[in-house]
C-alpha positions as CSV (number, residue, x, y, z in Angstrom):
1,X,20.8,46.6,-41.8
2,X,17.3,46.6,-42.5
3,X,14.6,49.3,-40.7
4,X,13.1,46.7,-38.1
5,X,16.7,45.6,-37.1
6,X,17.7,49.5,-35.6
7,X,17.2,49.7,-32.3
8,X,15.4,53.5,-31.6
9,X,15.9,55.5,-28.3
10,X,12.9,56.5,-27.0
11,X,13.2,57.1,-23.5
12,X,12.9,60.5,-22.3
13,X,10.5,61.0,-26.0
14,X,7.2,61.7,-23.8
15,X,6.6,57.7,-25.1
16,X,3.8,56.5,-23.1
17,X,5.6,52.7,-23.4
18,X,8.6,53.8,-22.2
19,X,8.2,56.7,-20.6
20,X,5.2,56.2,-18.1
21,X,6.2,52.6,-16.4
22,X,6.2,54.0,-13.0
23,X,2.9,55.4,-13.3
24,X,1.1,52.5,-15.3
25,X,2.7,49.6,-13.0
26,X,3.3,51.7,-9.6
27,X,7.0,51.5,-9.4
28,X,9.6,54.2,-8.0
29,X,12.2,53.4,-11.2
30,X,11.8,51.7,-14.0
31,X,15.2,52.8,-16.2
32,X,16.3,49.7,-16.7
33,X,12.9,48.0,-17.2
34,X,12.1,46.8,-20.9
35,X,8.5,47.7,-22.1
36,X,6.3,44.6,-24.4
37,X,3.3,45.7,-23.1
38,X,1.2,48.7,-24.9
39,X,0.7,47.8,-28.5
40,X,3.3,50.5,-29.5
41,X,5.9,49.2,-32.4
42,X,9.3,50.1,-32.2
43,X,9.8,50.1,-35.8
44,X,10.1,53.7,-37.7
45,X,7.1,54.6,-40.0
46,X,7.4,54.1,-43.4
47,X,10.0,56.3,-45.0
48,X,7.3,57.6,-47.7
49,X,4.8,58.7,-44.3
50,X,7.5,60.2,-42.6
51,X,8.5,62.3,-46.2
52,X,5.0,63.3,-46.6
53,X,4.7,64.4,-42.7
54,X,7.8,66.6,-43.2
55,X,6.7,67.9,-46.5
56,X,3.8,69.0,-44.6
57,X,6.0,70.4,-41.7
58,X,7.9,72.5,-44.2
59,X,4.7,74.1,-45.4
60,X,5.1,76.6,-42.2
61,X,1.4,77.1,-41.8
62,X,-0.2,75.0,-39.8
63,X,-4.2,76.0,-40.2
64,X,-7.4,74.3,-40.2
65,X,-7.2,71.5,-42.9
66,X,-9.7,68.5,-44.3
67,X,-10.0,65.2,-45.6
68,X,-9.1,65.5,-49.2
69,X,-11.4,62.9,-51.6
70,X,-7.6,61.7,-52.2
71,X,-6.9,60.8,-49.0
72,X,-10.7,59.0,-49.1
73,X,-9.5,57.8,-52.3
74,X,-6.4,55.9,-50.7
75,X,-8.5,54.6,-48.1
76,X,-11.1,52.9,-50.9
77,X,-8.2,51.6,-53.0
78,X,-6.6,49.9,-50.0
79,X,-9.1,48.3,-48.3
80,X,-10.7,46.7,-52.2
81,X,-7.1,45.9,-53.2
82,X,-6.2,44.1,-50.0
83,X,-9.7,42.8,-48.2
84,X,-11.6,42.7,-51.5
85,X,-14.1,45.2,-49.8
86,X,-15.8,47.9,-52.3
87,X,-16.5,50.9,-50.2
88,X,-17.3,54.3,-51.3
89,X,-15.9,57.8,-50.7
90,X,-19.4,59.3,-48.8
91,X,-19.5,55.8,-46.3
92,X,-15.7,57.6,-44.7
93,X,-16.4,59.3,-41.8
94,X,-13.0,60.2,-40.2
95,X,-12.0,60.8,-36.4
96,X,-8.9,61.2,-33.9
97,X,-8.6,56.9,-33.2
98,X,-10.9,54.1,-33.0
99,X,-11.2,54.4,-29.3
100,X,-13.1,57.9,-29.7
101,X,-15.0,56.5,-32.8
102,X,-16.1,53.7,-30.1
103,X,-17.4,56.7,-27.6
104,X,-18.7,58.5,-30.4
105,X,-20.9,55.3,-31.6
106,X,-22.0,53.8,-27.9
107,X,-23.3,57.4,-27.0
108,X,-25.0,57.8,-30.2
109,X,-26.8,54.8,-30.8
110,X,-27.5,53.5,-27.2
111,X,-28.8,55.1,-24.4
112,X,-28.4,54.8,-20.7
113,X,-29.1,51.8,-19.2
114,X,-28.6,49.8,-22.9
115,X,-27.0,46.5,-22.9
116,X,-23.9,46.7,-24.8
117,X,-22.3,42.8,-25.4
118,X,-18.8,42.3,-25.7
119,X,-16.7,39.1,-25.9
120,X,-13.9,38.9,-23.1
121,X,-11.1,38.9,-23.0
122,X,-11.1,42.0,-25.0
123,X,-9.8,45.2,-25.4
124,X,-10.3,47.0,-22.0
125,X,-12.5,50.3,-23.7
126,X,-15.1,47.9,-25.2
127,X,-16.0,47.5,-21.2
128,X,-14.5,50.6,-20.0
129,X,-16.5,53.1,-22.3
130,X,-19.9,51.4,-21.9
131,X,-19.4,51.9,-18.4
132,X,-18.2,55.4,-18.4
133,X,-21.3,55.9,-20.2
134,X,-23.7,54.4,-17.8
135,X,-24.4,51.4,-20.1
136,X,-25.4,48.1,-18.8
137,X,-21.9,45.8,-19.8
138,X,-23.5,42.0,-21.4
139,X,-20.3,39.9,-21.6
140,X,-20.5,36.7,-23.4
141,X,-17.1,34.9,-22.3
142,X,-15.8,32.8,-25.1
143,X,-15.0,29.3,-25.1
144,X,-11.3,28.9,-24.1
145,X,-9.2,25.3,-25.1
146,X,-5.4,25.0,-24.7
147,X,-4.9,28.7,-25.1
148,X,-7.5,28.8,-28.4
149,X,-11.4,30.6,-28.4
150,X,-14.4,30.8,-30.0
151,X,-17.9,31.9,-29.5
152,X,-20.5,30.1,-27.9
153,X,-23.2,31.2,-30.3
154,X,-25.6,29.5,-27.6
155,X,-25.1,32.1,-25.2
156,X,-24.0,34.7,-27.6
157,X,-27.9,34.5,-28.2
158,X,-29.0,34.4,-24.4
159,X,-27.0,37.7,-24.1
160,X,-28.3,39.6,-27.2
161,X,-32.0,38.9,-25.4
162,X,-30.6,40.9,-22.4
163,X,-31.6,44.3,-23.4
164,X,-28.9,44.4,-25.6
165,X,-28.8,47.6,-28.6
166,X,-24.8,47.1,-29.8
167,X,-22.7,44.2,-30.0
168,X,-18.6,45.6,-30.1
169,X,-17.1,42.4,-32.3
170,X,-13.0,42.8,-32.4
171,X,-11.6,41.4,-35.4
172,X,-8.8,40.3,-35.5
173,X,-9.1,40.1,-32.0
174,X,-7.5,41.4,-29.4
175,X,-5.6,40.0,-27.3
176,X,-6.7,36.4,-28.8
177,X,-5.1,37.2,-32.4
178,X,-8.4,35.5,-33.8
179,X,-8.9,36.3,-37.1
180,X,-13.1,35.1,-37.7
181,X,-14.0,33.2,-40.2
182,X,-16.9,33.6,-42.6
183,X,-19.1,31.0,-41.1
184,X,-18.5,32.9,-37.7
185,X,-19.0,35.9,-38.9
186,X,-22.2,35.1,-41.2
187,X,-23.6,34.2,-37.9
188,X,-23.2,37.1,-35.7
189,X,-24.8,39.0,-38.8
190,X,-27.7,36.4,-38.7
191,X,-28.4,36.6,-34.7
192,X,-27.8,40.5,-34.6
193,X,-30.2,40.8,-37.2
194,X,-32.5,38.1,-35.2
195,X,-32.8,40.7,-32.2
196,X,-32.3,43.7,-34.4
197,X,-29.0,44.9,-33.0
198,X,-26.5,47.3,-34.5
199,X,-22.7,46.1,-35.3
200,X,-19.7,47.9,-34.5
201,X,-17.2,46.2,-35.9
202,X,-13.3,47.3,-34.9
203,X,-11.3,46.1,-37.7
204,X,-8.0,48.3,-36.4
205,X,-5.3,45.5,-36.9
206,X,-7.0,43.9,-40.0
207,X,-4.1,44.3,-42.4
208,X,-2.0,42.9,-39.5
209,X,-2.8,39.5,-40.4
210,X,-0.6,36.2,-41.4
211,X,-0.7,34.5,-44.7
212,X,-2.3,31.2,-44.1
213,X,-5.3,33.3,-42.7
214,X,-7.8,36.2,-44.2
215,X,-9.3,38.9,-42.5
216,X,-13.0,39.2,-43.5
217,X,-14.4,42.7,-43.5
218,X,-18.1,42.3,-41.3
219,X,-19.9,44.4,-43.7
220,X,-18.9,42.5,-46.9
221,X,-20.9,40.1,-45.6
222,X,-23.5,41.6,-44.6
223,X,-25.5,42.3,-47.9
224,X,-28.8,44.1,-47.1
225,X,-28.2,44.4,-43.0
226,X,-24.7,46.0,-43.9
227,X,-27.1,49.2,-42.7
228,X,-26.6,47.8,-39.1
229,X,-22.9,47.9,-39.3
230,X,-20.4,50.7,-38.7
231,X,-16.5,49.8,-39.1
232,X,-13.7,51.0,-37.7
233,X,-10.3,51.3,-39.6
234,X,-6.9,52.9,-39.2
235,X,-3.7,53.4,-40.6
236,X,-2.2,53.7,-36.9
237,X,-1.8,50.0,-35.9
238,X,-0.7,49.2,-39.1
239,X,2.0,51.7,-39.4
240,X,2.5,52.7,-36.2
241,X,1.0,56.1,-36.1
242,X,-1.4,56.2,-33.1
243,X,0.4,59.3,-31.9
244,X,-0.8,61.0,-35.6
245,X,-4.1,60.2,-34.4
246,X,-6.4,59.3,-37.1
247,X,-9.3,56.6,-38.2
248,X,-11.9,55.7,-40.6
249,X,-15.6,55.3,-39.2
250,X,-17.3,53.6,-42.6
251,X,-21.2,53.2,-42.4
252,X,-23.3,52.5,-46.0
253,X,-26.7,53.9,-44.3
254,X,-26.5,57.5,-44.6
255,X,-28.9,58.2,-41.5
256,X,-26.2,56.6,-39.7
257,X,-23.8,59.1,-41.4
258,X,-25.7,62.2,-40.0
259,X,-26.8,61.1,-36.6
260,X,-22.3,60.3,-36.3
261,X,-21.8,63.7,-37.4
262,X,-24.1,65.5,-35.2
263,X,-22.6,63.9,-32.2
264,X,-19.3,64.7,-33.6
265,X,-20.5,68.6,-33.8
266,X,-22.3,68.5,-30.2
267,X,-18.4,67.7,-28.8
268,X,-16.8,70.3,-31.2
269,X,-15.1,67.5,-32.8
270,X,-12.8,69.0,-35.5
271,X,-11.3,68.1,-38.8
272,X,-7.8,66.1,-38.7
273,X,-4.7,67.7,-38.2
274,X,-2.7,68.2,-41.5
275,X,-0.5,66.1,-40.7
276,X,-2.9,63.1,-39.4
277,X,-4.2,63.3,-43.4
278,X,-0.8,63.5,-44.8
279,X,0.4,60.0,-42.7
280,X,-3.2,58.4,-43.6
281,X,-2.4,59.0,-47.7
282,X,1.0,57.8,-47.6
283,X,0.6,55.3,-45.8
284,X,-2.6,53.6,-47.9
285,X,-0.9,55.0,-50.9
286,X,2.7,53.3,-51.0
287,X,2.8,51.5,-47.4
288,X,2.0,47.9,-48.9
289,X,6.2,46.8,-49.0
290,X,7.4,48.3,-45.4
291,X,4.3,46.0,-44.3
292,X,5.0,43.2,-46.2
293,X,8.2,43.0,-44.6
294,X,7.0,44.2,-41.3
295,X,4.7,40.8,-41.1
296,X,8.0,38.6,-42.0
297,X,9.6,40.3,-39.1
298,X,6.6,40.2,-36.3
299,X,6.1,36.6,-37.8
300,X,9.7,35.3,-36.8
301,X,9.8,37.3,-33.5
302,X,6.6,35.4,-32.5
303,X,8.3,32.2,-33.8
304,X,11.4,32.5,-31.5
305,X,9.5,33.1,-28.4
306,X,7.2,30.3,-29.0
307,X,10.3,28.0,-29.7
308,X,12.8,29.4,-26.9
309,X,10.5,30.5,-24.0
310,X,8.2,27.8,-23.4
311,X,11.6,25.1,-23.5
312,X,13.1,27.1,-21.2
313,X,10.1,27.4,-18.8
314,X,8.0,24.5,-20.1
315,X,4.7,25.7,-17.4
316,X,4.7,28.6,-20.3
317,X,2.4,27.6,-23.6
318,X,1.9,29.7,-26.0
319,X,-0.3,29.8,-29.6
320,X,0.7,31.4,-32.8
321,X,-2.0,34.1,-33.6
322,X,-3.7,34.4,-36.9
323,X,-2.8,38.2,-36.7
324,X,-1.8,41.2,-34.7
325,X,2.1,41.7,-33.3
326,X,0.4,40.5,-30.0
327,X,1.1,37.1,-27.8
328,X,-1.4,35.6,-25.4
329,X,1.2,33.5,-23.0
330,X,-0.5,30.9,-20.7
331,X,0.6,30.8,-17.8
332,X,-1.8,28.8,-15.0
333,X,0.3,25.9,-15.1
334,X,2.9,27.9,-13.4
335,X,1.0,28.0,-10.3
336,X,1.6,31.7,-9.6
337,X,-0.8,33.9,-9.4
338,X,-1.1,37.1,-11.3
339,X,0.0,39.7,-8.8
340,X,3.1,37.1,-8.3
341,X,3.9,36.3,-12.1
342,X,3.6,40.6,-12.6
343,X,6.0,40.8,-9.5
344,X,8.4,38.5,-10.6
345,X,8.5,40.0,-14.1
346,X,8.8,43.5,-13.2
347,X,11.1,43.1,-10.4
348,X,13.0,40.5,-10.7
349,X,13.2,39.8,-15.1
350,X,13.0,44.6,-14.9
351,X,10.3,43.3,-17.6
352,X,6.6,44.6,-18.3
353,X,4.1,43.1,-20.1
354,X,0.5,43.0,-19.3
355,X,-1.8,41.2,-17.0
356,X,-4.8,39.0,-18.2
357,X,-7.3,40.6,-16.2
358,X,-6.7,44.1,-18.3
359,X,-8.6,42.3,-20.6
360,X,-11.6,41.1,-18.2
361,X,-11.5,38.2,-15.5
362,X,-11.7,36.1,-18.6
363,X,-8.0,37.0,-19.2
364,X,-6.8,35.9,-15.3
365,X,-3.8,33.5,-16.1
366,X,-2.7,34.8,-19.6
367,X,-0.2,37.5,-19.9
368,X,-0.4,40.2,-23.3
369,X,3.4,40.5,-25.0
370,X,4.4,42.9,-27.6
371,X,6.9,41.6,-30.2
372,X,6.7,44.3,-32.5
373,X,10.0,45.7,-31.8
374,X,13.6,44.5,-33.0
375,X,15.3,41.1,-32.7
376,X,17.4,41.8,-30.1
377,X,14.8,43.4,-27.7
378,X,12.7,40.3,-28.4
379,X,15.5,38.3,-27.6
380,X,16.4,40.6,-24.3
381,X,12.7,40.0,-23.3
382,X,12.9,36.3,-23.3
383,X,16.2,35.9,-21.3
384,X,14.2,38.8,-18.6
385,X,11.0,36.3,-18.2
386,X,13.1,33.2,-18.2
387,X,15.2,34.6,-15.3
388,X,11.9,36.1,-13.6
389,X,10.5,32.8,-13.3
390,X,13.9,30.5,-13.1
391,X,16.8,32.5,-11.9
């Protein structure tokens, strides 16, 4: 039986998926109720990052460590051998995920009252840090057709004129599974260099992405702006480590560099736990065939809920993403509302996934699924929804 086929226990594991349902949805009991809804896989790590992390647990000691120029080294290797993008060692900034690399950059580089511009639906901390943070949210909603976006460059330009300083680009997006193409990306380069804004471009479930498509890196494109660009990268999407806690901040200006790591210092930030830099180095190191098969699997579960939910409830449609384990499921035609589709769901189908609006009012009708976990689950997950909405 292979890895993604075992079914792991991981209730009562302090697992914020299946652990924290009452709290996140507001229900008294939610034993019996299956989780697709956080992007959390269900797979185990790769046998050689779960090796290295108990190497590292056998060592005893468990002091301050660092970022060995291995580990960097890893990181550089991976991302020319599989994006084609020639970094160096000094560009690697590293912190404890992408969302606090996100914080780290908005309050660095923008200042209260700054426009921050974000394309919705997205990921709810692009708006939710900017906010926290006093900054003034620009959202430039992208075109929506049967299910499929892009963005309106014509008022992706109106916005960046509204006292705009940082643009948050997703890529591969989240939850639209976009992966941009060059010819997109060339021209958010062109207009952020138009109005002299700075780029931060989270590239987090880049290596998550399906053969007949190629993720892009922003700053390989970006020639002499790359200056204007800070990426994020991780190992923890990919591999399923966000509990390790680690990412990759990469910047090529090194005045970025320093004013990142004087913030970091003014919030006491500290090096990586040991084992964050043991999990990162296997991982980049010898994780390419778990994720090879990994895509195979995500890229059939998505295949058998496109074929078998949507004929079963045919007011459901549904699009194939370019990348990511995630599914965007349409649901206006249903007529329900959202607080009515989430109450059958969880109530009747016991099943949780998230709302559209998570994502920004731009999300209202769509409904987020996570099919990174094994057959069966998927397969439990489709008979719950088709008996929320039809039993």
């Amino acid at each position: 039986m292979s890895v993604f086929d075992h079914v792991i226990e991981r209730r009562k594991t302090r697992s914020v998926k299946w652990d924290r349902m009452e709290v996140v949805y507001g229900i008294e009991d939610a034993s019996d109720i299956l989780p697709m809804w956080v992007a959390d896989m269900d797979f185990a790590a790769p046998e050689v990052v779960v090796d290295a992390i108990r190497e590292t647990l056998e060592q005893s000691v468990f002091g301050y460590s660092y970022i060995c120029e291995g580990c960097k080294d890893s990181v550089r290797s991976w991302l020319a051998e599989r994006q084609g993008w020639e970094t160096k060692n000094e560009w690697m900034l590293f912190n404890h995920g992408v969302v606090p690399a996100i914080a780290s950059v908005i309050e660095t580089f923008t200042t209260k009252g700054d426009g921050i511009l974000i394309t919705p639906p997205v990921y709810p901390p692009f708006f939710q840090i900017p906010g926290l943070q006093e900054r003034k949210i620009v959202e430039c909603v992208m075109k929506e057709k049967n299910g499929t976006y892009s963005i309106d460059f014509e008022e992706f330009e109106n916005c960046l004129q509204q006292d705009v300083k940082l643009f948050i680009l997703c890529n591969p997006h989240n939850p639209g599974g976009i992966v941009w193409n060059e010819d997109e990306l060339k021209e958010i380069i062109r207009l952020c260099t138009k109005y002299n804004i700075f780029i931060l471009s989270d590239e987090i479930h880049a290596d998550l992405v399906f053969p007949d498509y190629k993720h892009i890196p922003l700053a390989l494109l970006a020639g002499e702006e790359a200056g204007r660009i800070i990426t994020c990268v991780a190992p923890t999407k990919t591999f399923n480590l966000a509990g390790v806690q680690v990412a990759i901040m990469i910047a090529t200006d090194e005045g970025v560099r320093e004013k990142l790591t004087l913030n970091a210092m003014s919030h006491g930030q500290m090096e990586l736990s040991p084992f964050a830099a043991a999990a990162l180095n296997a991982a980049y190191k010898d994780g390419g065939p778990w994720l090879a098969e990994l895509l195979e699997v995500i890229s059939a579960n998505m295949d058998y809920v496109i074929r078998e939910l949507p004929a079963a409830v045919p007011s459901l449609k549904i699009n194939k993403p370019h990348g990511t384990y995630l599914l965007w499921i349409d649901y206006r035609d249903t007529g329900l509302t959202e607080d009515e589709i989430m109450d059958k769901l969880l109530n009747k189908g016991r099943l949780a996934l998230e709302p559209g609006t998570k994502y920004g009012e731009a999300g209202r009708g769509f409904l987020r699924m996570n099919v990174a976990t094994p057959r069966s689950l998927v397969e439990d997950g489709v008979k719950r929804f088709i008996t929320a909405l039809n039993g």
